[in-house]
C-alpha positions in Angstrom: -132.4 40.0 -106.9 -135.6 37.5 -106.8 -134.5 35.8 -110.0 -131.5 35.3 -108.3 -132.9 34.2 -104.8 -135.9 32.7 -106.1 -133.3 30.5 -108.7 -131.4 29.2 -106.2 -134.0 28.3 -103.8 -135.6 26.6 -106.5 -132.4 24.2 -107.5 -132.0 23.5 -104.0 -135.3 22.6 -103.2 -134.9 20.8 -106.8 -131.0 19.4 -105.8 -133.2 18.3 -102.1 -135.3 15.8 -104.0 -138.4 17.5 -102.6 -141.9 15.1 -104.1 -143.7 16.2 -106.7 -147.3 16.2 -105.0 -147.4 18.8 -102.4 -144.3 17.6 -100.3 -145.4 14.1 -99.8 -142.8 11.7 -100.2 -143.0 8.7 -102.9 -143.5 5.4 -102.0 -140.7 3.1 -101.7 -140.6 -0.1 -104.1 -141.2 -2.7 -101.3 -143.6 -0.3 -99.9 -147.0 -1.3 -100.1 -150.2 1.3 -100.3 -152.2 -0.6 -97.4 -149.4 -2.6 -95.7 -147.5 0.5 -94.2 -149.7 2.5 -92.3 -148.1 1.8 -89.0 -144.6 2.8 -90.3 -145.7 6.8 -92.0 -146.8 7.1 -88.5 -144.2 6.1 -86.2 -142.0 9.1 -84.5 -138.9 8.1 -86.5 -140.7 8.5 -90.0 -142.2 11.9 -89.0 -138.6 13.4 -87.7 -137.3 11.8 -91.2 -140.1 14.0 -93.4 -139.0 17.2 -91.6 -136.3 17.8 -94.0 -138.9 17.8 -97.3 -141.2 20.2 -95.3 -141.0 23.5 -97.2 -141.5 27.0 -95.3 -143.0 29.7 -97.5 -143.4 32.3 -95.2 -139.4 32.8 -95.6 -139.7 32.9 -99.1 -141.8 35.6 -98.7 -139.9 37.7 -96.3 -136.8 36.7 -98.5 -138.5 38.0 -101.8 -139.9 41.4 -99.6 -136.1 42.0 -98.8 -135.3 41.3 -102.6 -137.7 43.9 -103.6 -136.5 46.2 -101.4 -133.0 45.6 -102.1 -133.6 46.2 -105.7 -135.6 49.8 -104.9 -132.7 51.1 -103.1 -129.7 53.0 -104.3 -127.1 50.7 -102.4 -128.4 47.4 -104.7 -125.5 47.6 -106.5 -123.0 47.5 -103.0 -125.2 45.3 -101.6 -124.4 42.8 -104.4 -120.6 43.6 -104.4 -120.5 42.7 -100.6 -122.7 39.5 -100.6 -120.0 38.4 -103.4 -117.5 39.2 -101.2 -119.0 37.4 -98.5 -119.5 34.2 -100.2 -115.8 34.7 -101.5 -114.7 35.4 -98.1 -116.8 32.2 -96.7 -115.1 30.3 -99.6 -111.6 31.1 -98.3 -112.6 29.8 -95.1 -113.9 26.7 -96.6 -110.9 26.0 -98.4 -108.6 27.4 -95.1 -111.1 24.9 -93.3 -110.0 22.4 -95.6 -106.7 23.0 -95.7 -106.3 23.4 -91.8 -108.4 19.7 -92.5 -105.8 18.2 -94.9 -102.9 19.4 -92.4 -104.5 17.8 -89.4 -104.9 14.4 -91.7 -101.0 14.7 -92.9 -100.0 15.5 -88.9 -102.1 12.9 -88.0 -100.3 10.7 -90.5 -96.7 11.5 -89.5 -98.1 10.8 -86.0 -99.1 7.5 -87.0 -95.4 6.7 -88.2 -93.9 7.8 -86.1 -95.8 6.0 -82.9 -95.6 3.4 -85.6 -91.8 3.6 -85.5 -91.7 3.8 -81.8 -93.8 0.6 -81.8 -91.0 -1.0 -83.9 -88.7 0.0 -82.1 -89.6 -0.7 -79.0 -90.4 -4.1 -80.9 -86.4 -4.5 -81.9 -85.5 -3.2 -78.5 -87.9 -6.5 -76.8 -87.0 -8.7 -79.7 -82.9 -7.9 -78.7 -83.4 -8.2 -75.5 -85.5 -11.5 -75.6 -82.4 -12.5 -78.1 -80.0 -11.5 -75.3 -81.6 -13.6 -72.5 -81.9 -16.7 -75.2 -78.0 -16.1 -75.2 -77.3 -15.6 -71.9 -79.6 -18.9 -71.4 -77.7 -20.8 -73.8 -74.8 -19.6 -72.9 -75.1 -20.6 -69.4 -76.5 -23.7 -70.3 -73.5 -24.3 -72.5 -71.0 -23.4 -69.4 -72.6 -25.3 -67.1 -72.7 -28.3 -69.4 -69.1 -27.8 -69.9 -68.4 -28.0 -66.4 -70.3 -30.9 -65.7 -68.7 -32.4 -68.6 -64.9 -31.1 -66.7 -66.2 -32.2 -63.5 -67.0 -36.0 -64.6 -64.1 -36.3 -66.8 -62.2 -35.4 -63.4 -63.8 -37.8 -61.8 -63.5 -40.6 -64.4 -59.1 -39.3 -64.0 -59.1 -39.4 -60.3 -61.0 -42.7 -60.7 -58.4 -44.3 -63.3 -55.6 -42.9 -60.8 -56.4 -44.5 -58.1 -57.3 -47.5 -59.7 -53.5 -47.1 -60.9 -52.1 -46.4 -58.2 -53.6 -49.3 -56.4 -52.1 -51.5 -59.5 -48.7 -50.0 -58.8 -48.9 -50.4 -55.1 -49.9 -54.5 -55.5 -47.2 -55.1 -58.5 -44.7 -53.0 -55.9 -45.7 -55.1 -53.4 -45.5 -58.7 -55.4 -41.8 -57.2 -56.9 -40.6 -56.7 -52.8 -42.1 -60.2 -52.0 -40.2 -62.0 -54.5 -37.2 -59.9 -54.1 -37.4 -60.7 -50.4 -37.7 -64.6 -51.1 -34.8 -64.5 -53.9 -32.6 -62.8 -51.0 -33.7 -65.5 -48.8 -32.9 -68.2 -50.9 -29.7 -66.6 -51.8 -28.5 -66.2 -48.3 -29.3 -69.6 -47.6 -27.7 -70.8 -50.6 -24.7 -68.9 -49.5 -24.4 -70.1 -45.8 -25.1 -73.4 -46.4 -21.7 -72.8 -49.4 -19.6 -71.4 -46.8 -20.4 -74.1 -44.1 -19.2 -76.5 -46.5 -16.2 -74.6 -47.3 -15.1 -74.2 -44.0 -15.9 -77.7 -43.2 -13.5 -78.4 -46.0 -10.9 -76.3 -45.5 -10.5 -77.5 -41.8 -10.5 -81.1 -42.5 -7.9 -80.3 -45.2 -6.0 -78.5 -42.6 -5.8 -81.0 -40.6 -4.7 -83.3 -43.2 -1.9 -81.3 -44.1 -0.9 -79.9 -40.9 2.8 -81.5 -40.8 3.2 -80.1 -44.9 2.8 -77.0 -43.4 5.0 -76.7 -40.7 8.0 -78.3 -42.5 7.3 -75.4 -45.3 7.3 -72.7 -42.9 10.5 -74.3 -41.2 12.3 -74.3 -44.4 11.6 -70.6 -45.5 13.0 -69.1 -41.9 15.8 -70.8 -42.9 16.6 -69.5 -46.3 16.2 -66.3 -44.5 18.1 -66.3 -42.4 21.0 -68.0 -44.2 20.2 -64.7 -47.0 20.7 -61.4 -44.1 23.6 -63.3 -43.1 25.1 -63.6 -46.3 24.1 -59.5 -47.2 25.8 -58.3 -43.7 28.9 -60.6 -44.5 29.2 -58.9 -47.6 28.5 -55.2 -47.2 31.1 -55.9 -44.2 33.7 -56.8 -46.5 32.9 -54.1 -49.2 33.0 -51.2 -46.9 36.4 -52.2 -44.7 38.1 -53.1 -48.3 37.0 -49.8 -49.3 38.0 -47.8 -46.2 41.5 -50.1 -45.8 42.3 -49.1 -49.8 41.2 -45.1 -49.2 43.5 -44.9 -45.6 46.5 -46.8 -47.1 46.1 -44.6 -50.7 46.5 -40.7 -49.8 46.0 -40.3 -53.2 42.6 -41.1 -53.4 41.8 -39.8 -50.1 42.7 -35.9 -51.0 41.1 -36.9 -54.7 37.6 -37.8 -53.0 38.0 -34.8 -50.3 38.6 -32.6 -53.1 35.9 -33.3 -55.3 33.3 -33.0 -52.3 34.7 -30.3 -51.3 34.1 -28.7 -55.2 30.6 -30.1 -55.5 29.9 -28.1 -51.8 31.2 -25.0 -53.1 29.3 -25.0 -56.7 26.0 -25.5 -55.3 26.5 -22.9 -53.0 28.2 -20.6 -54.9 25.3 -20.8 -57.9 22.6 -20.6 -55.3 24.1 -17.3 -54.1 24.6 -15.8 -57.5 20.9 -16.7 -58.7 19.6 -14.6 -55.7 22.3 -11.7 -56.5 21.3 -11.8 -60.1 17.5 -11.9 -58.8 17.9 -8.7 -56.8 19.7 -7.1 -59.4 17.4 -8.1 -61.8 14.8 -6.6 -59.8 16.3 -3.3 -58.8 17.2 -2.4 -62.7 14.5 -3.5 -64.9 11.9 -3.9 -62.3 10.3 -2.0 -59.4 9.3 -2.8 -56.0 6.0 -4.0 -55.1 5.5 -1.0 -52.8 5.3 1.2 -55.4 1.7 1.8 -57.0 2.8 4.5 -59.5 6.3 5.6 -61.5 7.5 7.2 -64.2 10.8 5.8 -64.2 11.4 3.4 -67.1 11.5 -0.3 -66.6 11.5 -2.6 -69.4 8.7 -4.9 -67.5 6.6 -1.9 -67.8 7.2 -1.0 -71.2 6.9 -4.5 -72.9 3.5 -4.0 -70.6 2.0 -0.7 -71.8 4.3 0.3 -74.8 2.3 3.5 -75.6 2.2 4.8 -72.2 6.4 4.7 -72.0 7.0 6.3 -74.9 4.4 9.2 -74.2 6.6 9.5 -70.8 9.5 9.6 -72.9 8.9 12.4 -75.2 7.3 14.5 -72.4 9.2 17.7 -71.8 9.7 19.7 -68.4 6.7 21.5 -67.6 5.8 24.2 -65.3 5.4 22.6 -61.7 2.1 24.6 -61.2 0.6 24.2 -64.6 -2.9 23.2 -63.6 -2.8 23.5 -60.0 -5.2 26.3 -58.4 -3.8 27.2 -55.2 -3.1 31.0 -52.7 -1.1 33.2 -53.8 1.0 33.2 -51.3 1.5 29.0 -51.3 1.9 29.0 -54.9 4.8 31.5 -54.4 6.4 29.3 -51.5 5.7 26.1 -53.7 7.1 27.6 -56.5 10.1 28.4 -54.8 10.3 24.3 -53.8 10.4 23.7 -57.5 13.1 26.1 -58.4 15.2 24.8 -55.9 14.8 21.4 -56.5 15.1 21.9 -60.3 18.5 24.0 -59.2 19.6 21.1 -56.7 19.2 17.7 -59.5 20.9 20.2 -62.3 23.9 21.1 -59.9 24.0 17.6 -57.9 23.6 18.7 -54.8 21.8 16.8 -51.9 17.8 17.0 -51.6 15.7 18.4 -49.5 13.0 16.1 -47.7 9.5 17.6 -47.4 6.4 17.2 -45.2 3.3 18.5 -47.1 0.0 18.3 -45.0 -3.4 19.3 -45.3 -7.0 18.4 -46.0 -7.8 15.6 -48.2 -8.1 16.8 -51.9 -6.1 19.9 -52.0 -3.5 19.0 -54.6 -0.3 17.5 -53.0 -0.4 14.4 -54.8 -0.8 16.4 -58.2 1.8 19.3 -57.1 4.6 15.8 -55.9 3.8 14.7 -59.5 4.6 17.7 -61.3 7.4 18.6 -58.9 9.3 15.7 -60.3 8.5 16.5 -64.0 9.6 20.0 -64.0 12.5 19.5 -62.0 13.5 16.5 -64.2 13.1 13.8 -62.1 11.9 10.4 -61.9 8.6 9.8 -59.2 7.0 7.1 -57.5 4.1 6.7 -55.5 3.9 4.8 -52.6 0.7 4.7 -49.5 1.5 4.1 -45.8 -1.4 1.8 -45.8 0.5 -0.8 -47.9 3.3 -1.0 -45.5 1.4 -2.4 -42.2 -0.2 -5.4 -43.9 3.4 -6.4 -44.8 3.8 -7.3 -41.3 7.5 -9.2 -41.2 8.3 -8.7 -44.8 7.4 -4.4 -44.6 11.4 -4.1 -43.4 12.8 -6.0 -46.7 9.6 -4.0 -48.6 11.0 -0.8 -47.2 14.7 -1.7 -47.9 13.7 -2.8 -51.8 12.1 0.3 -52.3 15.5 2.6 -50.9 17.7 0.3 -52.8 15.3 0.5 -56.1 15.5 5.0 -55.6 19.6 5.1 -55.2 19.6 3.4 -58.6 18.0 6.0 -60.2 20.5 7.9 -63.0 18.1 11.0 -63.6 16.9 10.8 -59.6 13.8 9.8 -57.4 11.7 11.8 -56.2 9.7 9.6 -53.7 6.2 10.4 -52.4 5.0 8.4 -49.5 1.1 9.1 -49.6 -0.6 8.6 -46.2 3.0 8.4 -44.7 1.1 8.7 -41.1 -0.4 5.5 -41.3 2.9 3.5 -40.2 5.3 6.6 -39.2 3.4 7.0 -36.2 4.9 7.5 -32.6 6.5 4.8 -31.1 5.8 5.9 -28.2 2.2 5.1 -28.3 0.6 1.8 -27.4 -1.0 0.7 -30.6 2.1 0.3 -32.9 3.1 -3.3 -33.1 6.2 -4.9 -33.0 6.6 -5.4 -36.6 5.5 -1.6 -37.1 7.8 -0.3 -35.0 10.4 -2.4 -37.0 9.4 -0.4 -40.0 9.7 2.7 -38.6 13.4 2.0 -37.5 14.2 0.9 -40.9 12.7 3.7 -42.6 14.3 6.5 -40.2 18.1 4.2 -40.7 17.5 4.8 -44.9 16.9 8.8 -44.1 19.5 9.4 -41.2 21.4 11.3 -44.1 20.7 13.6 -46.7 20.6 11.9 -50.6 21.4 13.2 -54.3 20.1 10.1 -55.7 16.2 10.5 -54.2 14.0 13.2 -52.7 11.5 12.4 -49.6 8.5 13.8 -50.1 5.5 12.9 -47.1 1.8 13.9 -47.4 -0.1 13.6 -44.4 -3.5 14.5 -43.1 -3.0 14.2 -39.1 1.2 15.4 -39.0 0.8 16.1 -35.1 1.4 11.5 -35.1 4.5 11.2 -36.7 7.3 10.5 -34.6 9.5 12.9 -33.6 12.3 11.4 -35.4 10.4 11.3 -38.6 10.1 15.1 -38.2 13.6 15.6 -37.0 14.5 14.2 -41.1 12.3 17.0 -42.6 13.9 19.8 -44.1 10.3 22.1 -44.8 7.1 21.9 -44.2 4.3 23.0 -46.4 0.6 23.6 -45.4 -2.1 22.7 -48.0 -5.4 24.8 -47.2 -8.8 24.7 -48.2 -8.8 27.3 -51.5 -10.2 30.4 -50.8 -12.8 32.5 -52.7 -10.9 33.8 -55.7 -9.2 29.9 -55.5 -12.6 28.5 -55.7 -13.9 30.7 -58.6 -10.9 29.6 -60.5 -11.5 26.3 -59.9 -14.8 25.8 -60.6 -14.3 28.2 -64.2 -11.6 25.4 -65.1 -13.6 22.2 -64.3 -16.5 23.8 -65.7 -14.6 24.5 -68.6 -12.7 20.7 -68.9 -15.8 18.7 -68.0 -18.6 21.0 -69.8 -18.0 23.7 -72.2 -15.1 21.4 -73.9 -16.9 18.5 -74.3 -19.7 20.4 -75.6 -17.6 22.3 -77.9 -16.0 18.9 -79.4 -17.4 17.2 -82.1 -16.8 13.8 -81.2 -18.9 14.3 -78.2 -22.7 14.4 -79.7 -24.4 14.2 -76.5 -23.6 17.2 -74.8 -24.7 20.7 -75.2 -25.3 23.5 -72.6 -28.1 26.2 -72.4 -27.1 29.6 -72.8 -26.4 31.2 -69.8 -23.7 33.5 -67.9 -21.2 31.0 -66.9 -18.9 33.4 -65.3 -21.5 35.2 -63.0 -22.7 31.3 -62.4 -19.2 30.2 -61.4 -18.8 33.1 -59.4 -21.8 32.5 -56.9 -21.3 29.0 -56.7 -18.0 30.1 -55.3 -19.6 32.0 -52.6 -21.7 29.1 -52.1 -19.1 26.5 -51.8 -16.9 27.4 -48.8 -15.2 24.9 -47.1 -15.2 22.4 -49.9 -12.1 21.0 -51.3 -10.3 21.1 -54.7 -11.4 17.3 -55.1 -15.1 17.7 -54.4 -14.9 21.1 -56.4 -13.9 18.5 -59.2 -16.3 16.2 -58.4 -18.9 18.9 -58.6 -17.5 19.0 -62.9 -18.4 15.6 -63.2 -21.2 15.9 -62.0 -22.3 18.6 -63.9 -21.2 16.7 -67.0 -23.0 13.3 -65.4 -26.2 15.3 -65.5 -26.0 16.6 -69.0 -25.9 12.8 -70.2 -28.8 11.7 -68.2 -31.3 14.3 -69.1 -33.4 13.1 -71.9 -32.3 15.4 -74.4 -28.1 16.0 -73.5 -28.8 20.0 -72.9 -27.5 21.1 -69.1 -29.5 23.9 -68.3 -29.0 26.5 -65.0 -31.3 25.0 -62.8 -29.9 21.0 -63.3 -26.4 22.9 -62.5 -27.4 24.4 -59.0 -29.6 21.2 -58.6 -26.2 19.5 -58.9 -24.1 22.0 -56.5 -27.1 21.7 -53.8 -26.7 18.5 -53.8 -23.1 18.8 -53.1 -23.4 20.9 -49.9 -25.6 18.6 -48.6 -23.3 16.1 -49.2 -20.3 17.7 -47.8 -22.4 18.8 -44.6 -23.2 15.4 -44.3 -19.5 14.2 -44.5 -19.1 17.1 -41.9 -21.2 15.7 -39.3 -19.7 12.4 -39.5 -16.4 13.0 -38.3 -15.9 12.5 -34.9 -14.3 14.8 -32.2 -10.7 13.8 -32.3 -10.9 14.1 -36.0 -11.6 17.4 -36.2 -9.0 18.0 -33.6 -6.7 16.1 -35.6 -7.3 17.8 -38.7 -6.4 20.8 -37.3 -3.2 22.6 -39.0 0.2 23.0 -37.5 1.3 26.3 -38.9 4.3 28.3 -39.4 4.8 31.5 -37.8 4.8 33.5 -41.0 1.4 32.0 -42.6 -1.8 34.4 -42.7 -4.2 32.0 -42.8 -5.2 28.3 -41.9 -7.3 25.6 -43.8 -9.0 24.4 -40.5 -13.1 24.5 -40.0 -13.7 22.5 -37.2 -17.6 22.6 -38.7 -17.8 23.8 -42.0 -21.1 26.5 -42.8 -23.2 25.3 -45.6 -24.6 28.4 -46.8 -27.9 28.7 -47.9 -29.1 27.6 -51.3 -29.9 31.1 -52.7 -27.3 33.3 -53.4 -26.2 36.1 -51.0 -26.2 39.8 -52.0 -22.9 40.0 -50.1 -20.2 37.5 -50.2 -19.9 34.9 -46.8 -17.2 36.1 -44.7 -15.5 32.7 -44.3 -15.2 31.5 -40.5 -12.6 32.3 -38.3 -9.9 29.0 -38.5 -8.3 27.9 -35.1 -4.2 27.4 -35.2 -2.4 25.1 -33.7 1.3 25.1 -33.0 2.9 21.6 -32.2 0.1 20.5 -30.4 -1.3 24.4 -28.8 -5.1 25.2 -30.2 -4.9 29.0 -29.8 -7.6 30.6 -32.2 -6.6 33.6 -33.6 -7.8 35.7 -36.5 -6.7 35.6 -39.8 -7.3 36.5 -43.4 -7.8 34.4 -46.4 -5.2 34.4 -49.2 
């Protein structure tokens, strides 16, 4: 252990540079023996020699421990643990400069990146100074440009002025010499005319006694020439009247041949109009008439097509289509047997009043009245009558006179027949009007087998009493019940909806799944008091709704959308009529009937369907004028 202690404290005191001669340091080169006294002394040059002092006395105690060390029985772990301890100092040295090395690569990343920060923050400045140079410029530029627009203004306004002012003094040298021209020229042309007229007055009077002896001479000829023409037309016409009285001959000739000439002009004025009329009658029809299936050869050189599908259509059942009570469609059927019995056995027709709400089917049933009971029809509206005026009586005559030339027979339905049938009694009818009304009740004094009279009306109670005294039956046309309704609203859904759907030439249309038939039957609980019309109007509009959705599917909800809609509508229309319509569309019933069409105000239910059906209201009925409500029960 003192070789090893004494070893290393002699390379380190060797490794220290200690002097040679007892610890004194050598003398530098420049260092003179006498000439640096001063200096070994100084305070700075003793604190400098400290380090080459050498300290025995811890030699000693170091080589005492050594000795000791080496007598004891623990040398051995003694030397195993200093080794460890300089092994565990040199892992801290090299952790120390490790740890060291870390710090100088941390302080380097540090450096980047505040060196990157420091560039970018440079950029940032840099961009930003860029940016304002821009802006600057930019600026500079614009405001450059405008001072550039503003003085090229300025120069414009300048050169338009200063053209203007050119105009104005070239305007105003053109109107100074266009006033002087006129001046001279009017000057010119007085001082022409004075001289004219100076001549012509001086060569009047020159010639003043030429003139007169001209004037003198041509009265004469005149006069000598309507002499002459009087003489002579004189002589002409009493030679001609002497020869015609003393020749009897020529007298009856000229007599006779007037008398000829008289009677052919006449005679092929009269049988143009008689041809006209008959003419009219067979190949045409009456300008009253708005709709016919009777054939006319006007009408089939206009719609070909159309007049031979009328030809080839058969007789069909006369309530084919038509959704009505049980108990009417038994009484109309009835009508249509009879009159089917009456045109095949030639017996005389019955005229017939049907009345009722607007939209209940008369005009359809009049229609296929005629076809199954093999009949011609045509279609005429009271409201085309009054603007007649004068010419309604001939209308009205032309149309009686075009039905009693009907070979298969007429069956004539007057539309709106109320609208000029109306009392004559009251004070609003006009002269003309009441004209009409004679003419029409002098056509159907009688009973006919070439025409049947058929009247729809929606206010009956102001016909005259002599247009109901020429009806044979009357026939009520209510509001469709319930079951009626369902029906309905299962066929339109079916024509307007399901078919169209169904068909292939329709690509537009398709319908969402749903029960149709529990769907038709709630709206029919939902629609009372609507009308077969605006229960077909509710179809289209179903089928108006499927084409404007954006992909052609009608779905539940669009449906009752639709039929909401529709009540509102028709509650609307409700409100709007007045008091004396709704007393006027009141029914006049028969003794027999069960029920009545008329809702003085209609109940729009409630959007959501009931659990129970809607009892419908109770009607009123009227008898020839009576209102005596009464209960009654739906068909």
């Amino acid at each position: 252990m003192s070789w090893l202690l004494g070893r290393r404290r002699n390379e380190s005191n060797t490794a220290g540079g200690s002097p040679p001669d007892g610890g004194n340091p050598p003398s530098g080169a420049g260092g003179g023996g006498d000439g640096d006294d001063r200096s070994t002394n100084s305070p700075d040059f003793k604190k400098a020699m400290e380090a080459y002092r050498f300290d025995s006395s811890a030699l000693e105690r170091a080589a005492q421990a050594a000795r000791e060390l080496e007598q004891s029985r623990h040398s051995k772990e003694a030397l195993e643990l200093s080794k460890m301890q300089e092994m565990t100092k040199q892992q801290e040295l090299i952790m120390k400069t490790k740890e060291f090395e870390a710090a100088i690569e941390t302080a380097k990343v540090d450096q980047k990146r505040v060196d990157g920060e420091e560039r970018r923050k440079t950029v940032q400045e840099e961009t930003k100074q860029h940016q304002s140079r821009a802006q600057y410029q930019d600026q500079l530029a614009r405001k450059r440009y405008e001072d550039q627009l503003l003085q090229q203004t300025r120069m414009n306004e300048e050169n338009l002025r200063k053209q203007e002012e050119s105009v104005q003094k070239q305007e105003a040298m053109r109107r100074a010499t266009i006033e002087r021209e006129m001046e001279l020229r009017s000057q010119v042309d007085k001082n022409r005319l004075e001289a004219e007229m100076l001549a012509k007055a001086k060569a009047d009077r020159e010639n003043q006694d030429l003139y007169l002896e001209r004037l003198r001479v041509k009265a004469a000829e005149n006069r000598i020439t309507v002499l002459e023409s009087i003489r002579t037309a004189g002589t002409v016409i009493g030679t001609g009247v002497t020869t015609l009285l003393t020749d009897w001959d020529k007298t009856l000739t000229a007599v006779g041949g007037l008398s000829l000439l008289a009677l052919g002009v006449y005679s092929a004025r009269t049988a143009t109009s008689m041809t006209g009329r008959f003419i009219e009658a067979r190949l045409g029809k009456p300008s009253l008439v708005r709709d016919t299936s009777r054939f006319s050869v006007l009408e089939t050189l206009k719609h070909p097509i159309l007049t031979v599908k009328k030809l080839k259509k058969k007789p069909a059942d006369a309530l084919a289509g038509v959704v009505l009570q049980p108990k009417l469609e038994e009484r109309l059927r009835d009508v249509a047997i009879a009159t089917k019995n009456t045109k095949q056995n030639r017996g005389m027709f019955r005229n017939i009043l049907m009345y009722g709400p607007p939209g209940t089917g008369k005009t359809m049933f009049a229609k296929k009245l005629a076809l199954h009971s093999g009949l011609d029809y045509a279609i005429l509206t009271g409201g085309d009558v009054s603007p007649l005026g004068r010419d309604a009586v001939t209308a009205v005559h032309k149309v009686f006179d075009w039905a009693e030339t009907s070979r298969k027979g007429l069956l004539l339905f007057i539309d709106e027949a109320d609208a000029f049938l109306r009392k004559r009694s009251s004070e609003t009818i006009s002269e003309d009007l009441r004209a009409t009304l004679n003419a029409f009740l002098y056509r159907t004094g009688e009973q006919s087998n070439k025409f049947m009279l058929v009247l729809a009306s929606n206010t009956p109670e102001q016909f005259d009493w002599a247009v109901n005294d020429r009806l044979d039956e009357m026939v009520e046309f209510t509001l469709p019940g319930l079951q009626e309704r369902e029906r309905l609203l299962r066929l339109y859904f079916e024509k307007f909806v399901l078919e169209p759907a169904a068909s292939t030439s329709v690509k537009r249309l398709k319908v969402e799944p749903f029960d149709f038939g529990e769907f038709c039957s709630e709206m029919a609980q939902l629609t009372e008091g609507m009308s077969g019309r605006e229960i077909a109007k509710l179809g289209v509009a179903w089928q108006g709704a499927a084409y404007a959705s954006e992909d052609g599917v009608l779905t539940r909800q669009m449906a009752m959308d639709r039929v909401n809609s529709a009540l509102l509508q028709h509650r609307q229309k409700v409100e709007w009529q007045s008091e004396q319509e709704r007393r006027e569309s009141k029914s006049i019933t028969y003794s027999t009937k069960e029920s009545s069409y008329s809702q003085v105000k209609p109940v729009v239910p409630a959007i959501n369907p009931p659990a129970q059906p809607i009892s419908p209201p109770l009607p009123a009925k009227r008898i020839y004028g009576t209102h005596k409500p009464e209960n009654c029960e739906t068909y």
